[in-house]
PDB file of N, CA, C and O in Angstrom:
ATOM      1  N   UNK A   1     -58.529  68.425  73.291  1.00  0.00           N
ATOM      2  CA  UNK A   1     -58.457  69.194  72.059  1.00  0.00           C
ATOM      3  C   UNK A   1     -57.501  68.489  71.088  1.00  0.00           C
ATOM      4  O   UNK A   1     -56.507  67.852  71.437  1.00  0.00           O
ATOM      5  N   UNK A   2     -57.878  68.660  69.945  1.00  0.00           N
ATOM      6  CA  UNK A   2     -57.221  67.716  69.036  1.00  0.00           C
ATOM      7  C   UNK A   2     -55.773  68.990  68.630  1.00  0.00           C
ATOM      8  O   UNK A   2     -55.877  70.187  68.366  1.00  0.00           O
ATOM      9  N   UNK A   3     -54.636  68.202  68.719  1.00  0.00           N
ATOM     10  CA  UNK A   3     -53.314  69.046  67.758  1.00  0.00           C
ATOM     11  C   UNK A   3     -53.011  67.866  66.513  1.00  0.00           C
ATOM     12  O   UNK A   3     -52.986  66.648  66.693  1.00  0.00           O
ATOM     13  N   UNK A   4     -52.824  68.481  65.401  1.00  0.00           N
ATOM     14  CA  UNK A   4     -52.717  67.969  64.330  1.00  0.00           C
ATOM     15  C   UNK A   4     -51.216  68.253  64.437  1.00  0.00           C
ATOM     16  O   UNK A   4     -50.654  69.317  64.696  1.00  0.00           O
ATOM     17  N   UNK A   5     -50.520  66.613  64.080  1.00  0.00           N
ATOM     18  CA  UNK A   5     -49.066  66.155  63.749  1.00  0.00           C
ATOM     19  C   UNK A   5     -48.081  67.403  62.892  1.00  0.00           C
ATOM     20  O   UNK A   5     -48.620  67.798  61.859  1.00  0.00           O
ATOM     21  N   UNK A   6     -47.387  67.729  63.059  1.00  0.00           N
ATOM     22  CA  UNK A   6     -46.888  68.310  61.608  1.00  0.00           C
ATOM     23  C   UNK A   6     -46.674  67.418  60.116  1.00  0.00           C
ATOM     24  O   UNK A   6     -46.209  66.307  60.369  1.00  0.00           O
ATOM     25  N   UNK A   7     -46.867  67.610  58.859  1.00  0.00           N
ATOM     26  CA  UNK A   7     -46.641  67.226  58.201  1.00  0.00           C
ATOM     27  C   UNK A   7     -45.711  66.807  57.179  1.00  0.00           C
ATOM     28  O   UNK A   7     -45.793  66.143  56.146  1.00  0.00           O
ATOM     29  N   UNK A   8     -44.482  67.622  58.025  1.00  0.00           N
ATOM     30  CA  UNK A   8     -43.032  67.521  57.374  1.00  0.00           C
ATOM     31  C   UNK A   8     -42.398  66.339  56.590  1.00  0.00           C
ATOM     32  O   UNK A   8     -41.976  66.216  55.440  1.00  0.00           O
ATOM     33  N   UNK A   9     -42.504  65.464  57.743  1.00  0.00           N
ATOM     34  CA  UNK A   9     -41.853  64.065  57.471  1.00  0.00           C
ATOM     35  C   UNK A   9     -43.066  62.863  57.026  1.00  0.00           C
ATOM     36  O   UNK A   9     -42.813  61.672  57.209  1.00  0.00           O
ATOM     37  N   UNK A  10     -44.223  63.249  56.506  1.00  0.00           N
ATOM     38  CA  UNK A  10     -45.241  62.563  56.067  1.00  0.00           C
ATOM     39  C   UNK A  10     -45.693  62.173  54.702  1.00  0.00           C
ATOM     40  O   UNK A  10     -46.110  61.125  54.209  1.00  0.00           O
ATOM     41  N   UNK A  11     -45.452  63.462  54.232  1.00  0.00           N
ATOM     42  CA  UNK A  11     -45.461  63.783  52.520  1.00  0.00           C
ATOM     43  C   UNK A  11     -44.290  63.620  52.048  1.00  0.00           C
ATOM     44  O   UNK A  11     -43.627  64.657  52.077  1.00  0.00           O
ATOM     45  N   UNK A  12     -43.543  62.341  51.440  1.00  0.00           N
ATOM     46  CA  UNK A  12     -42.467  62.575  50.813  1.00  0.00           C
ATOM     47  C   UNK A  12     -42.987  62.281  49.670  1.00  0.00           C
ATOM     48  O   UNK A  12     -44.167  61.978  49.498  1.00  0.00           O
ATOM     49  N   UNK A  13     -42.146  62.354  48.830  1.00  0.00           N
ATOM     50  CA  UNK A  13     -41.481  61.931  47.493  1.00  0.00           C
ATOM     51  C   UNK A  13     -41.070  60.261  47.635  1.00  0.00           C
ATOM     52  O   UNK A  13     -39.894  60.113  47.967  1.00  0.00           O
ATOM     53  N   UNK A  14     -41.568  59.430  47.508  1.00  0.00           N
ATOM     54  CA  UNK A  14     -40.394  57.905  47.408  1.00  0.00           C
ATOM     55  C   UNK A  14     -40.005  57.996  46.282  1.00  0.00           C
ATOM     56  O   UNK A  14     -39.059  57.221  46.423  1.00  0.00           O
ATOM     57  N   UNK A  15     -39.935  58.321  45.188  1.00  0.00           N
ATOM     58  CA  UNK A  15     -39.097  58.189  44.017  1.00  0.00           C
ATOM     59  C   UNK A  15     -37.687  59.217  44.265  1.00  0.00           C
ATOM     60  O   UNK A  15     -37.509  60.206  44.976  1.00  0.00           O
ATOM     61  N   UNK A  16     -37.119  58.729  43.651  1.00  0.00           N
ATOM     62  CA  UNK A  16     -35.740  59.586  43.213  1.00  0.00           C
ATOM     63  C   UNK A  16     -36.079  60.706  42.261  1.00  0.00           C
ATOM     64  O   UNK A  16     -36.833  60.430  41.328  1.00  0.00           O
ATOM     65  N   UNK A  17     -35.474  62.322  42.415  1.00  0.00           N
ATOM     66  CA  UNK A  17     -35.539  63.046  41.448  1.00  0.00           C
ATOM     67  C   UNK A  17     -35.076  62.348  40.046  1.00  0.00           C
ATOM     68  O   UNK A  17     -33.961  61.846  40.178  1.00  0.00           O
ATOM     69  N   UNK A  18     -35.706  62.153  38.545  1.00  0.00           N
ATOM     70  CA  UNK A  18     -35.036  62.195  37.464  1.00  0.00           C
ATOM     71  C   UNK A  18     -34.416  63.770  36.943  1.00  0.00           C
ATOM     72  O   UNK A  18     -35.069  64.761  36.614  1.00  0.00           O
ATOM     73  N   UNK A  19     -32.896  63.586  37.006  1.00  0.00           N
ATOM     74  CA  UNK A  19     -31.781  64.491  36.271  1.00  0.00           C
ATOM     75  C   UNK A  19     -31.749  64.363  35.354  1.00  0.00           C
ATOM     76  O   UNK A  19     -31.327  65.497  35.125  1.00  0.00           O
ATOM     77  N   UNK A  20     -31.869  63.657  33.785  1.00  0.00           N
ATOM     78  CA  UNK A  20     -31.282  63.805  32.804  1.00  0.00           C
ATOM     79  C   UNK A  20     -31.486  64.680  31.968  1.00  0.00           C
ATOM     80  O   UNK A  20     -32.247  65.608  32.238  1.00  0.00           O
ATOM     81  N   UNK A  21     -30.845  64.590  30.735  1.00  0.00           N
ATOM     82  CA  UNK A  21     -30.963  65.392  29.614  1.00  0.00           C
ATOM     83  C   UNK A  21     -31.448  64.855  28.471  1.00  0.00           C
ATOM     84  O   UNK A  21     -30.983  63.808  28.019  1.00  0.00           O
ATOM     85  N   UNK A  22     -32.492  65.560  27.854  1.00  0.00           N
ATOM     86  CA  UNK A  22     -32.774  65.112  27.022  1.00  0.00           C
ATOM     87  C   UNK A  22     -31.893  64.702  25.994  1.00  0.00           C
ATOM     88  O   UNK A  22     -30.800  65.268  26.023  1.00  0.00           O
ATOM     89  N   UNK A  23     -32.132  63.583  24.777  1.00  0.00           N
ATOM     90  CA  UNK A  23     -31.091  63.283  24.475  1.00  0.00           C
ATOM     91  C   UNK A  23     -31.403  62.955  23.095  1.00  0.00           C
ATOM     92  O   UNK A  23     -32.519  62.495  22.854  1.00  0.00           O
ATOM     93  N   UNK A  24     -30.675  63.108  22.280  1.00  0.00           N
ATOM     94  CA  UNK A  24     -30.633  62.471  20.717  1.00  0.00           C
ATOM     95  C   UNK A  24     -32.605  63.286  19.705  1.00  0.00           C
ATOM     96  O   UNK A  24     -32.776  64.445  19.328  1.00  0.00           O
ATOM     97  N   UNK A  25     -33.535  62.213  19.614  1.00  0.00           N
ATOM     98  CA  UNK A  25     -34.834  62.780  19.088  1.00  0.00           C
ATOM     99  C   UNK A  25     -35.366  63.416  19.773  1.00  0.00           C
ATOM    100  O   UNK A  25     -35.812  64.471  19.321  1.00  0.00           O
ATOM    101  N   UNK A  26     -35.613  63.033  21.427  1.00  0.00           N
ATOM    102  CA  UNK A  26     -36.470  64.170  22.473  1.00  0.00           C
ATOM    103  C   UNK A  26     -35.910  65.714  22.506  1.00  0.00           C
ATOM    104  O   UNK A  26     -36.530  66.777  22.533  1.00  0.00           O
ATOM    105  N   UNK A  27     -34.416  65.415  22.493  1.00  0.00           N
ATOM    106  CA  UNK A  27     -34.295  67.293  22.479  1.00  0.00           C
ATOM    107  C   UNK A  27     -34.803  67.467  20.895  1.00  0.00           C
ATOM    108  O   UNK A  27     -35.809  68.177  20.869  1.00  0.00           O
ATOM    109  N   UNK A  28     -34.494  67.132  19.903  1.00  0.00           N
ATOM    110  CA  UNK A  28     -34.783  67.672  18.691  1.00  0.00           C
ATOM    111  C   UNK A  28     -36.538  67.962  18.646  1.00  0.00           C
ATOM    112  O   UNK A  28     -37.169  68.942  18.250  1.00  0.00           O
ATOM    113  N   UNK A  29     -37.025  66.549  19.281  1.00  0.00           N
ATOM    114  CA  UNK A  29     -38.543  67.166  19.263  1.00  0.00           C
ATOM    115  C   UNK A  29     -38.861  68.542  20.117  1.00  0.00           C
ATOM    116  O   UNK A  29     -39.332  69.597  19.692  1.00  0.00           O
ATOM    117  N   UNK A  30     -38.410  68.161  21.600  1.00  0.00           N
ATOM    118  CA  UNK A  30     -38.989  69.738  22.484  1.00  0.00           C
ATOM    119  C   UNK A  30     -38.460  70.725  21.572  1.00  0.00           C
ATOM    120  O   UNK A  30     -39.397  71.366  21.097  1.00  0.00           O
ATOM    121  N   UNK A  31     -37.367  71.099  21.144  1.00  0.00           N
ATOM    122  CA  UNK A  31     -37.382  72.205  20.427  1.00  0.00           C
ATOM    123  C   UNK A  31     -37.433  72.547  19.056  1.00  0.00           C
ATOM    124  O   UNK A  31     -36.899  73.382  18.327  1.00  0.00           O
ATOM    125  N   UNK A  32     -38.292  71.579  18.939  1.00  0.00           N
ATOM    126  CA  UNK A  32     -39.194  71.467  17.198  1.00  0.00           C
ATOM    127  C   UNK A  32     -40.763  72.206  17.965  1.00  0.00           C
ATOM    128  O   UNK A  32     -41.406  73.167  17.543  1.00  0.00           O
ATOM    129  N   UNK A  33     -40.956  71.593  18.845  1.00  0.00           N
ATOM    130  CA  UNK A  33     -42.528  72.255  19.416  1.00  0.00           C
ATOM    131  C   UNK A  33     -42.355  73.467  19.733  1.00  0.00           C
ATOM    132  O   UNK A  33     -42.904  74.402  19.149  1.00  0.00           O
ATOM    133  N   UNK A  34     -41.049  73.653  21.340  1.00  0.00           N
ATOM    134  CA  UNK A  34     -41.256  74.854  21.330  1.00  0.00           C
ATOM    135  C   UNK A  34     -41.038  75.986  20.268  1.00  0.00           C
ATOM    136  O   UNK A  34     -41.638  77.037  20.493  1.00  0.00           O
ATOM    137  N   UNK A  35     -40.346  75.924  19.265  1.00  0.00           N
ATOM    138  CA  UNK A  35     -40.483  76.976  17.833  1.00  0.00           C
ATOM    139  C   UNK A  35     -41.264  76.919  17.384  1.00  0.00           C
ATOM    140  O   UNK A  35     -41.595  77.861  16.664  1.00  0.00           O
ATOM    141  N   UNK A  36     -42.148  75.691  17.515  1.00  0.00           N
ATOM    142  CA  UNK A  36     -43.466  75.718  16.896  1.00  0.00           C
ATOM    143  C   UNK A  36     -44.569  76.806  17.535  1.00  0.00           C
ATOM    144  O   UNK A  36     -45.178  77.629  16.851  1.00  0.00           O
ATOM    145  N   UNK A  37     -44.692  76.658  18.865  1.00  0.00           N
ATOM    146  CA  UNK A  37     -45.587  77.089  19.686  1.00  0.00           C
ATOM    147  C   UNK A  37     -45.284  78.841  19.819  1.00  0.00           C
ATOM    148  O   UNK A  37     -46.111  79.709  20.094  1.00  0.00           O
ATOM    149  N   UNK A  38     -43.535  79.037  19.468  1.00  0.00           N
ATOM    150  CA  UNK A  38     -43.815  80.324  19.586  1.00  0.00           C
ATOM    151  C   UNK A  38     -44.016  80.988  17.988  1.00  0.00           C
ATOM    152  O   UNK A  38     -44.123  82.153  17.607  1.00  0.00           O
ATOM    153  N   UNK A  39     -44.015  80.219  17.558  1.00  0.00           N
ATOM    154  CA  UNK A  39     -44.635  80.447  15.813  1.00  0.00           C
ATOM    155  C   UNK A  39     -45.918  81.308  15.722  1.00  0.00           C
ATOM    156  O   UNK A  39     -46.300  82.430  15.388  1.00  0.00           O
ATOM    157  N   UNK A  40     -46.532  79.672  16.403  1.00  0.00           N
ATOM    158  CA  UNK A  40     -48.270  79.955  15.968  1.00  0.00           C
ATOM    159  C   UNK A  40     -48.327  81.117  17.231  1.00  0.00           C
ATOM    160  O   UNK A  40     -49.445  81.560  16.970  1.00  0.00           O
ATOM    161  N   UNK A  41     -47.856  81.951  18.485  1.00  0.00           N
ATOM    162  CA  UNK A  41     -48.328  82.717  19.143  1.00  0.00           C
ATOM    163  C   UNK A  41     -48.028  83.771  18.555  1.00  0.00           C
ATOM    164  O   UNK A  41     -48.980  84.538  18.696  1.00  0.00           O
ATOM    165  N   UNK A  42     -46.921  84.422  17.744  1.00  0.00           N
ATOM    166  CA  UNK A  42     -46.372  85.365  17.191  1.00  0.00           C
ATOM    167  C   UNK A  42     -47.402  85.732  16.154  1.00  0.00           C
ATOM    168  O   UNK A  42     -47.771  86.893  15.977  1.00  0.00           O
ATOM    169  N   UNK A  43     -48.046  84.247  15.183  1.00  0.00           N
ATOM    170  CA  UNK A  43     -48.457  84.321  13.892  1.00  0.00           C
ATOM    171  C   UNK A  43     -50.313  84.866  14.715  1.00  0.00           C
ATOM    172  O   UNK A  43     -51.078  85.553  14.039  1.00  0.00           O
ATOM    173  N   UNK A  44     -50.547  84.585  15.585  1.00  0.00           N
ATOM    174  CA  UNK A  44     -51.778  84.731  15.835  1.00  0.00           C
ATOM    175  C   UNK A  44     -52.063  86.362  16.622  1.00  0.00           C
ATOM    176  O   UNK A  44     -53.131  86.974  16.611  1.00  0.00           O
ATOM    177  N   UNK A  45     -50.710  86.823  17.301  1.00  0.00           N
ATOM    178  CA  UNK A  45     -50.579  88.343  17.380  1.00  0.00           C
ATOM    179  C   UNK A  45     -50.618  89.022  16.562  1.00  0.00           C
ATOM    180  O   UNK A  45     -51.286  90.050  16.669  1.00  0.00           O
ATOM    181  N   UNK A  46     -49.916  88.730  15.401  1.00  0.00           N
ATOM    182  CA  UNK A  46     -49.497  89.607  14.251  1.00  0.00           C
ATOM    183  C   UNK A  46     -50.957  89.450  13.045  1.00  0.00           C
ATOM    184  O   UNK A  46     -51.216  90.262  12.158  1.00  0.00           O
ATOM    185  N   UNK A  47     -51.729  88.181  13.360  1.00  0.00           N
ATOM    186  CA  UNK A  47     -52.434  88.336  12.486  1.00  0.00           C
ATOM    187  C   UNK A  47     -53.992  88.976  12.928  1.00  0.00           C
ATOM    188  O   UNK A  47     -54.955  89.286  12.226  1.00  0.00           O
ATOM    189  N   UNK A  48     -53.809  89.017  14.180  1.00  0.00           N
ATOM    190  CA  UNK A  48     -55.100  90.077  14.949  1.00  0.00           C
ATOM    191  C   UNK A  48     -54.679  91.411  15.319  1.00  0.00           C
ATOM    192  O   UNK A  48     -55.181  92.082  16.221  1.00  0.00           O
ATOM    193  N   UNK A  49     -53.188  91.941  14.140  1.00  0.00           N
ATOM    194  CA  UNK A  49     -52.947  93.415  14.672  1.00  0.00           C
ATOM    195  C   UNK A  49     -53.234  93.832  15.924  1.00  0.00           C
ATOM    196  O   UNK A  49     -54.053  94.698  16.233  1.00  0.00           O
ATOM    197  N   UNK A  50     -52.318  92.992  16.866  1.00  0.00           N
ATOM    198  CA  UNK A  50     -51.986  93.597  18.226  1.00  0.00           C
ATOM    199  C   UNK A  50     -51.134  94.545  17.934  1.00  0.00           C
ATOM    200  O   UNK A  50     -50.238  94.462  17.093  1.00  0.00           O
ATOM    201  N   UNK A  51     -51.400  95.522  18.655  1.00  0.00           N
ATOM    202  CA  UNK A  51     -50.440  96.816  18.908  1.00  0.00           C
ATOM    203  C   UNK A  51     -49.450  96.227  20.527  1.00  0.00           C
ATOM    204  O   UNK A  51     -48.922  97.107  21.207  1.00  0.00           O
ATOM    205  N   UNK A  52     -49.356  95.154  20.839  1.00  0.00           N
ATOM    206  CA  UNK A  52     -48.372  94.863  21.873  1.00  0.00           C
ATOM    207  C   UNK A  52     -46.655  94.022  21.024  1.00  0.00           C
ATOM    208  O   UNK A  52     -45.567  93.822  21.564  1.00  0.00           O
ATOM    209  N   UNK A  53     -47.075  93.748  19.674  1.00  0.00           N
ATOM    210  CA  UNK A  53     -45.818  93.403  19.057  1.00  0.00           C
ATOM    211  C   UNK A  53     -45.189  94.909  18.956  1.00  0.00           C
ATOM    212  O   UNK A  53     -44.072  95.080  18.467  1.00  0.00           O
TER     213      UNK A  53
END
């Protein structure tokens, strides 16, 4: 009968986690989009008179 290995130590990761922080234009962009994105979701609730705002 076949037993299948565990897979614990099989599936890694070889890269190193990346930690950093965004820095200098990238943070200014992510949170140029994300205000953007919650813009257009607000602007697209409010303009199909949801009764959930």
């Amino acid at each position: 009968m076949f037993t299948p290995e565990p897979l614990g130590n099989r599936w890694q990761t070889f890269r190193e986690p990346v930690r950093r922080r965004r820095r200098g234009w990238a943070a200014v962009a992510a949170a140029g989009f994300t205000l953007a994105a919650a813009t257009a979701v607000f602007l697209l609730l409010y303009a199909t008179d949801c009764a959930c705002l």
